[in-house]
C-alpha positions, 0 to 999 in steps of 0.5 A, spaced: 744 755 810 750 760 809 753 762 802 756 755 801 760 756 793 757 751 789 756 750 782 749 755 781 751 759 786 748 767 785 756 771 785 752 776 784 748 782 779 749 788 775 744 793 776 744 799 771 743 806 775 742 814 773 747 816 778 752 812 782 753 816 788 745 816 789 745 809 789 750 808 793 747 812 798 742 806 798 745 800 797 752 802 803 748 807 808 741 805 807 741 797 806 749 796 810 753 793 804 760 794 803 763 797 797 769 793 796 772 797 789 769 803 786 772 806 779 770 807 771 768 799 769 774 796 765 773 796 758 775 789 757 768 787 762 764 792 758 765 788 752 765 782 754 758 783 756 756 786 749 756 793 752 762 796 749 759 804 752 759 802 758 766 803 758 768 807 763 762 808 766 762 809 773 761 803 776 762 800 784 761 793 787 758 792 794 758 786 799 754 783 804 757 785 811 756 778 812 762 776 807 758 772 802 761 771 795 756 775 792 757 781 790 752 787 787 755 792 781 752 798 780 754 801 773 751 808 772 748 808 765 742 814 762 735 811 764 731 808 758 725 812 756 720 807 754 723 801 760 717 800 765 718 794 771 716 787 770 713 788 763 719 785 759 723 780 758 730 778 762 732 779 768 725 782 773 728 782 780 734 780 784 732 777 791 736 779 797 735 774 804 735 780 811 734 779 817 728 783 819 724 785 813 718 788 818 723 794 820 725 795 813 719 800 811 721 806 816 728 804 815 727 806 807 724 812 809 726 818 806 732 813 801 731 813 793 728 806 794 720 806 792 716 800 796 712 797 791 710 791 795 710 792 803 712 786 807 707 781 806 705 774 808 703 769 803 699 763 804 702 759 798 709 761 799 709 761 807 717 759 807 719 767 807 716 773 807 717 778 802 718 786 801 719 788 793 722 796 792 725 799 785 731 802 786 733 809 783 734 806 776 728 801 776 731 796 778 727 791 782 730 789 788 726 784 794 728 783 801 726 777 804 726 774 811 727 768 810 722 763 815 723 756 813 727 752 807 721 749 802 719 742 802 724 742 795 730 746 797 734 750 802 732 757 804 739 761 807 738 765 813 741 773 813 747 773 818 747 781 816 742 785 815 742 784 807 745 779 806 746 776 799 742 774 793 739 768 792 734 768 787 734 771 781 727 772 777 726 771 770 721 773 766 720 769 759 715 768 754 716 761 754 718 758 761 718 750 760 723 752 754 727 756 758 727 751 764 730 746 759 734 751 756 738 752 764 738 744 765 742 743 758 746 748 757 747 750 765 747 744 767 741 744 772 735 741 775 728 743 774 724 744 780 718 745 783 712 750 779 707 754 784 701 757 781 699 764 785 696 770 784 702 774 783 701 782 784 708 785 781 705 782 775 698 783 775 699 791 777 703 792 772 699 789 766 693 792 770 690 785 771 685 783 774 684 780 782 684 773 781 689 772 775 694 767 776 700 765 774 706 760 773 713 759 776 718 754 776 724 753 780 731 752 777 736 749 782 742 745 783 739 739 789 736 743 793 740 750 792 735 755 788 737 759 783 732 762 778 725 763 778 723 762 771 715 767 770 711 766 766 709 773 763 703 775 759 702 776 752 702 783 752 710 782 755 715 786 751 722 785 749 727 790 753 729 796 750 737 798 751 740 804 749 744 801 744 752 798 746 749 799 754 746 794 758 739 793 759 736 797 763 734 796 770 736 788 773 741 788 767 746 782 768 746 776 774 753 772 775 752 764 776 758 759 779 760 754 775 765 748 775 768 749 769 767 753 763 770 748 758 764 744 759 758 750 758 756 749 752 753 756 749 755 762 745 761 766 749 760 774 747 767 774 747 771 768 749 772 766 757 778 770 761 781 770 766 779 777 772 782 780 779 776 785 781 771 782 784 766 778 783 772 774 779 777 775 784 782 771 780 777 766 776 776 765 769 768 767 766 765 769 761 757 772 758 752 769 754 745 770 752 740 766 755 734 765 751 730 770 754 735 775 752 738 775 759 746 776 759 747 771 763 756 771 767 758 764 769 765 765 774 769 758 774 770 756 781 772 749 779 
């Protein structure tokens, strides 16, 4: 399946980093993306995602070489002294569809990405094999080489070598309340829920071998867009530096039909932009009940 544009299509992520040029030298020169504009990030945009210090930041905003309608934003912000991966709620890690997922850990060798998870295959999810690296502002990325579309949705194939994103994964202190949460108010469908032993949160919350945890999909039909994790109690909101973004995976941009029918609380209210991702469409940013700051682009 290519990047078709459709209602709940992943446009793209906000990620926030120490330093920009670093993180560029990862995500242009070492994973092949495309930076299509680069400058301080308008302060219209700040706002709109409640993040009125981020304006001005330096900021950039990489494509696919494949040309997919997803598009990744890098905003240079401090890090957060008391942020630790896969511990909180919000945004856990943005999944990009590659082409050869085995090649990538000599490929990474010597970048600012640190590799967490090596490529590994997995007996309860043989439909892709999946790799996980934290970027240089702890932000999760995970690299999957797609083998095969799930009884339950289609899976996209890389027609580059990173290719775009197309899951996103959401960590909650209440997955069916959130799951429900994105059907009413996002107007998607719940899909399937797997229990497995997840590593990336055993190993930061040091539990023990065997310990399982609960997943479900979000998707529209058979297009999926949300990973929704259960977290363990110990799971703590997210810190921020206040009128900044949350550290690490900070904001995820969903396509919508038409903004008129989403009926949530806007931070500020809808506008119409010409960077990228917007590209002349109208969109607005809300919290999710997780905490999430959630940007729905109309595409209608």
């Amino acid at each position: 399946m290519t990047h078709k544009l459709q209602h709940g299509s992943i446009l793209g992520g906000v990620s926030a980093v120490p330093n920009l040029e670093a993180a560029l030298r990862d995500y242009r020169d070492i994973l092949g993306m495309t930076v299509v504009e680069q400058g301080p990030l308008a302060a219209d945009i700040a706002a709109s995602w409640g993040c009125p210090q981020n304006a001005g930041s330096p900021a950039a905003t990489l494509q696919p070489v494949s040309g997919a309608d997803c598009h990744v934003r890098l905003v240079e912000q401090p890090d957060h002294p008391d942020f630790k991966p896969t511990t909180t709620y919000g945004w856990a890690a943005f999944e990009f569809t590659v082409q050869n997922v085995f090649d990538l850990p000599d490929h990474l060798q010597g970048s600012g990405f640190d590799i967490v998870g090596p490529p590994k295959e997995l007996e309860a999810l043989p439909f892709f094999v999946p790799m996980q690296v934290l970027g240089t502002g702890r932000e999760m990325v995970y690299l999957n080489e797609v083998r095969e579309n799930t009884p339950s949705s289609d899976l996209p194939k890389a027609q580059s070598p990173t290719d775009h994103i197309f899951i996103v994964i959401l960590a909650t202190p209440d997955r069916a309340a959130t799951v429900q949460w994105y059907c009413d108010h996002i107007h998607l469908t719940e899909a399937d829920t797997y229990v497995l032993e997840y590593s990336m949160i055993n190993d930061a919350f040091e539990k023990p071998a065997g310990t399982t945890s609960a997943l479900t999909m979000v998707q529209n039909s058979r297009l999926p867009i949300v990973e929704v994790d259960d977290y363990p109690e110990e799971a703590t909101d997210r810190q921020r530096h206040q009128g900044m973004l949350p550290p690490g995976n900070g904001l995820v941009s969903l396509a919508v039909n038409n903004l008129d029918k989403i009926a949530c609380a806007w931070i500020t209210p809808p506008a119409r932009r010409d960077e990228a991702p917007y590209c002349g469409r109208r969109a607005a940013t809300t919290l999710g009940p997780a905490g999430e700051l959630l940007e729905l682009i109309e595409i209608g």
